[in-house]
N, C-alpha and C positions, 0 to 999 in steps of 0.2 A: 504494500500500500504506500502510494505515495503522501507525506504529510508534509507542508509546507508552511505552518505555523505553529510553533506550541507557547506557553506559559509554563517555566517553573520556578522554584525557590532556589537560590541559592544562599549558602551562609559560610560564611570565613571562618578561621581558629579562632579561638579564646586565648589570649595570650597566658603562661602561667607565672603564677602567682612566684615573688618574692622570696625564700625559705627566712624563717627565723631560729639559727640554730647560733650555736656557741662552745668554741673547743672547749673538750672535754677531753684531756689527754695526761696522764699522768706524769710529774715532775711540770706540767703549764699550771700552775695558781692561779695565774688569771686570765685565763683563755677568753680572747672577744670574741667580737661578732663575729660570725661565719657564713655568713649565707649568700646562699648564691644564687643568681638571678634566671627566670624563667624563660623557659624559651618561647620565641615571636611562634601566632600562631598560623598556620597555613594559609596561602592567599588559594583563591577562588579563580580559575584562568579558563579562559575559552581558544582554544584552538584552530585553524580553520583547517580542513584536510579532504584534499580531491579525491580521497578514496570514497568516498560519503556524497551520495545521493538526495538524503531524504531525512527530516527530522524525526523520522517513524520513535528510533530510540524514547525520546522524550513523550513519546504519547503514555507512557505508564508509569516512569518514573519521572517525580514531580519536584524531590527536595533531594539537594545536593550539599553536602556536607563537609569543607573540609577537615583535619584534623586538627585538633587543638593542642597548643605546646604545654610541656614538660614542666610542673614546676620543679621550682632552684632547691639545691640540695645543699647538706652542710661540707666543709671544705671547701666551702667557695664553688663549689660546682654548678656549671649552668645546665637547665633546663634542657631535652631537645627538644626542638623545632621541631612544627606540627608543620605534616607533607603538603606539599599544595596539591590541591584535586585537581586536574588538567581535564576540561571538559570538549570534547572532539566535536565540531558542528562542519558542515556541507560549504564550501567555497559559494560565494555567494549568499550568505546569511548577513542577515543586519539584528544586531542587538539591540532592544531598546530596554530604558526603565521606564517599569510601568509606570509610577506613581506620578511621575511629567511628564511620559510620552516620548523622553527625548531621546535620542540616537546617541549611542555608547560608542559603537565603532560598525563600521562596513566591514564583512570579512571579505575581502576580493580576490584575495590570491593566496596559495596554498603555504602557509606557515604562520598567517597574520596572527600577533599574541592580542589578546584585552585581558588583562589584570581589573576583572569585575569586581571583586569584594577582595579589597587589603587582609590579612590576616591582626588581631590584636597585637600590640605589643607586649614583651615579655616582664613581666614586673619586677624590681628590684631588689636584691637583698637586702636584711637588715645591715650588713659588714658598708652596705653607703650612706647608711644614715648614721654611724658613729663621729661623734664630736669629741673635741675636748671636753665639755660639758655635761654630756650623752656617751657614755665609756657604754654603755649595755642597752642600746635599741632594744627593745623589745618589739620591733615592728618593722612590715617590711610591704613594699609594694604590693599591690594587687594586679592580674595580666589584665591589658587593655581587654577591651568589650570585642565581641565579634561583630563584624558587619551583616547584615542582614539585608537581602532585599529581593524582588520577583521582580524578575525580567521578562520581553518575550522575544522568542526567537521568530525571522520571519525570513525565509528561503526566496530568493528569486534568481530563479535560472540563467546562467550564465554562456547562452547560446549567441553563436556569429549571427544564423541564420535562423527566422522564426517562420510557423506555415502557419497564415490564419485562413478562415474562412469558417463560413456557415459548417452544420454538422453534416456528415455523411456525401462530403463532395470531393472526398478522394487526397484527404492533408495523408493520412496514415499509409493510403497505398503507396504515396511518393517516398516520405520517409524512409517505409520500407523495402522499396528497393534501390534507395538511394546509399542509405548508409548498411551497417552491421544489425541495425536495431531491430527489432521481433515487435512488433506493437500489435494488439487486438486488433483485428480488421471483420467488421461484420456489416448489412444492410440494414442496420439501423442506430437511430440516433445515438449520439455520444455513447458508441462504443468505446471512445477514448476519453476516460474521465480521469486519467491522469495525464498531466506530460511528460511524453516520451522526446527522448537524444539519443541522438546519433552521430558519429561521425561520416563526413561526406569525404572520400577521399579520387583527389581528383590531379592526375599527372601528378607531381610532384608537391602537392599544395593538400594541405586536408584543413574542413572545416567542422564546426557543430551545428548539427539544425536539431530544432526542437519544433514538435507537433505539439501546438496548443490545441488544451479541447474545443472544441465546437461553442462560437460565441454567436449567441441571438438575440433579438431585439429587448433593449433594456438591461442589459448585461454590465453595461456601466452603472447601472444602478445597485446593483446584484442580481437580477435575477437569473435564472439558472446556475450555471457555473462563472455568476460575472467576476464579481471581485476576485476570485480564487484563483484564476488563470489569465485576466489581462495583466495584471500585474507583473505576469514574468515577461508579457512581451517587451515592456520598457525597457529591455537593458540589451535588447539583440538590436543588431547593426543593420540589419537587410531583412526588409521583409517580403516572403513570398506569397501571394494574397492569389488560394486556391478558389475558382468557381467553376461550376457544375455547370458548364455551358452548352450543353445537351437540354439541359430542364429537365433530366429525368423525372424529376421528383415535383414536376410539374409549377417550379418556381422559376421567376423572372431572370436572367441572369446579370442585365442591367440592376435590377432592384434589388438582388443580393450582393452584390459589388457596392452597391451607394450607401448601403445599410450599415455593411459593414465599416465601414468607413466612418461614417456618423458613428458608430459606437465608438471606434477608435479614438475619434474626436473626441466625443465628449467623456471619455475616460481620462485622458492625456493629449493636450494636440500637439504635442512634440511627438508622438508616436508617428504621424502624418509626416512629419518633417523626414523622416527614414525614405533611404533609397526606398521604393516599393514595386517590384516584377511581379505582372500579373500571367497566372496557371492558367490556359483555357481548359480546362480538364476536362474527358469524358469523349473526347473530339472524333474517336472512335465509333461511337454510339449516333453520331449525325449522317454515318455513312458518305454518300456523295453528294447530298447536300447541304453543303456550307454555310447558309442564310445566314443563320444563328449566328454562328460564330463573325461570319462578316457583319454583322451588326452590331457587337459587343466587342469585336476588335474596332470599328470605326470610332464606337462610344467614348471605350480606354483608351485610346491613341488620340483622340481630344482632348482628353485631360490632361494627358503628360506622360501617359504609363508607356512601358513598355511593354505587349500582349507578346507570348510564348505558347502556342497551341501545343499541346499535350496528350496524354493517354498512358497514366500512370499505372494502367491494367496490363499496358502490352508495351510501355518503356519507349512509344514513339516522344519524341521531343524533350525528353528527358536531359538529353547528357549537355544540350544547348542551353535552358534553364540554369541550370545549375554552373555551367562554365559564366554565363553570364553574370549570376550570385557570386563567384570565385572573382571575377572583375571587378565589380561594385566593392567588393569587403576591401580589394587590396587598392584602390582610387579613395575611400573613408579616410578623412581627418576626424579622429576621437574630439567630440567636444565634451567637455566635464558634464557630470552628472548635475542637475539641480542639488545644492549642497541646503540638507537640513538643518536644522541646529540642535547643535552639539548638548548634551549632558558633560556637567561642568564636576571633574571629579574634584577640583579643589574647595568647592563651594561644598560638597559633599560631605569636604572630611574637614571642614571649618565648625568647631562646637567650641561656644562661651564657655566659658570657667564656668558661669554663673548665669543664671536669670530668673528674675522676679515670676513666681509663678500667682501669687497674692500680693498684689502691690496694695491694694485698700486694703486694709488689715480687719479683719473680725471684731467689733466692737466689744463681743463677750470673751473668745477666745486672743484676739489680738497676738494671733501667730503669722510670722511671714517666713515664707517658705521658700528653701535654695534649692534650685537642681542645677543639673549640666553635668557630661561623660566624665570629663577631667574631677571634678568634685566628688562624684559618687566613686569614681578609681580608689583619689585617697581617702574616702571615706571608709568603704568597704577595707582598706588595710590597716584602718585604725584599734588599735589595742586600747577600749575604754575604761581598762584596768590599770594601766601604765600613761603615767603623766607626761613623756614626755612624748609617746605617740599621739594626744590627745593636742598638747601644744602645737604640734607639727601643723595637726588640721584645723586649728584656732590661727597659727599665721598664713595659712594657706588661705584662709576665708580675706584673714585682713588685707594679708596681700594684696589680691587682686581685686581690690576695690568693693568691693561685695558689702562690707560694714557702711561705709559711705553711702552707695546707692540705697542702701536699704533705709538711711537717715533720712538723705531725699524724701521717704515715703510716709515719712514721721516715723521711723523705730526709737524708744525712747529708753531710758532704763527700766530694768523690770520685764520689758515687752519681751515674748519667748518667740525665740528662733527655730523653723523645723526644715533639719535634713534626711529625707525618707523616715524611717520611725523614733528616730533620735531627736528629743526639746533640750535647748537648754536655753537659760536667760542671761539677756543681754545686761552686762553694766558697763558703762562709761568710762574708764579709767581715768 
């Protein structure tokens, strides 16, 4: 099965925690701090790799996990490093985050990294927070937080040449006797409900075409198979635009050309702007008279097309077609992609010390409350049995301006301060 978009979770290492330990050696009296620091935790990466077709993988597994580091041991020992999870996705994938929508990175060619979620940092031992003053820390870092977040992955086919047209007007029969490729071929509608690739190889030159399924009217809007499959035609160079010009199927083949067209427009009009060779297909089936076909060549040859009479049942006008496609690809000057905007990973990993989450304070309770990454870090490594782990995160609040702002908001003496389930009251000095 071909899947072309999924949603999953990913989440980074936990950084490990700080050790608080202290030689304990015989003939050392006064063995100090020893501890050793935690190891950073594993980052979260995506891949890109041409072996990979299809997001199928991600249809069932949803949460991706790296490992989380090692905490710090005594003798100054560090922690190991938690593995980073290398996540493998199809050339051609764009990553977004969900929660802005915004584009992470393009995978476009085969080895592209994105480092999606950083891994925590590894927390400190007690043996760095010894002072003169502080001979015996009883405390020691906590490992940074993991990153968390749902992304989604979304595939678009990375073909030279694309084949559109209405369904069942002969894209798959060309494909496949054009390239290596095997695709469903039957008489009736969207047989091909996936896309199929292939490579076209021709004298010394090979390329990719890809058969889109069968687009029909309102398909720019979604209906049928719309959104699912115009969207990979955006990214091919040359379009070969297949029509049933027999009318087997007792349709127009002027008003199947113009249709499709108009979809294409109003999906994308830069899709328009693509070389576009037109398929008379089926040309077999008119036998010795020509009308048809001279009528819907005169049509397309007003517009600007180039018409190629075909019969991709019995391989007439085939090899002309596609040398011509081989012409057009190697006369393309690449113009850039319409560039989205970016997801901004520094803005990402920017988190205040601090911020007022109660700035009008409770008139009964009159608690104003601190959060932010960095403050619950050393909060969480706080010893609130040991005074001078305790002072550590009393100058860490003053430090960073946090008593101040919090004045700003009227904090007065007396008034109690909350960090997560921890009050204490403020006085003035």
């Amino acid at each position: 099965m071909f899947v072309d978009r999924a949603k999953i979770s990913i989440i980074s290492g936990k950084g490990g925690d700080g050790a608080v330990t202290f030689r304990r050696e015989t003939y050392v009296p006064e063995g100090g701090p020893d501890g050793g620091d935690g190891g950073k935790g594993g980052n979260v990466i995506f891949l890109a790799d041409s072996n990979l077709r299809t997001l199928m993988d991600f249809r069932y597994k949803k949460k991706y996990e790296a490992e989380n580091g090692q905490n710090g041991m005594k003798k100054k020992q560090f922690g190991k490093m938690g593995q980073t999870l290398e996540i493998r996705v199809p050339v051609g994938t764009m990553i977004f985050e969900e929660e802005t929508g915004l584009l992470m990175k393009d995978m476009k060619k085969h080895g592209d990294v994105l480092v999606a979620a950083k891994g925590g940092k590894g927390g400190k031992g007690n043996v760095h927070f010894k002072s003169p003053v502080r001979q015996t820390p009883n405390f020691a870092e906590s490992g940074g937080f993991p990153k968390k977040r749902n992304v989604i992955l979304e595939l678009k086919l990375l073909a030279d040449v694309g084949l559109v047209g209405f369904p069942n007007v002969g894209k798959s029969t060309l494909l496949a006797i054009s390239t290596s490729a095997t695709p469903k071929i039957a008489n009736y509608h969207f047989t091909t409900i996936d896309p199929n690739l292939g490579v076209v190889k021709l004298f010394d030159n090979s390329f990719v075409m890809a058969d889109i399924a069968g687009i029909i009217e309102g398909a720019h809007q979604g209906l049928g198979l719309g959104f699912q499959f115009l969207k990979h035609i955006e990214r091919t160079k040359v379009l070969i635009h297949v029509v049933d010009v027999s009318g087997s199927e007792g349709r127009d083949p002027i008003e199947d050309f113009e249709k499709i067209n108009k979809e294409l427009l109003q999906y994308n009009p830069n899709i328009l702007k693509k070389p576009q060779l037109v398929a008379a297909n089926k040309i077999d089936l008119l036998g010795e008279d020509l009308t048809k076909y001279d009528e819907f060549k005169e049509y397309a040859t007003s517009k600007g097309y180039d018409v190629f009479p075909l019969s991709a049942a019995t391989n007439q006008g085939v090899q002309e077609l596609l040398s011509e496609a081989l012409n057009k690809l190697d006369s393309i000057v690449e113009e850039p992609e319409e560039e989205l905007e970016m997801f901004d990973f520094e803005m990402d990993n920017y988190d205040p010390d601090y911020k007022i989450v109660n700035p009008s304070y409770n008139e009964k309770d009159k608690v104003y409350v601190l959060e932010g990454k960095q403050l619950l870090k050393i909060f969480n490594s706080t010893n609130f049995n040991d005074m001078g782990s305790l002072r550590y995160l009393y100058k860490y609040i003053e430090k960073n301006g946090s008593i101040d702002k919090l004045k700003e908001f009227g904090l007065k003496d007396g008034d109690t301060i909350r960090i997560e389930n921890y009050e204490f009251e403020y006085f003035d000095d």
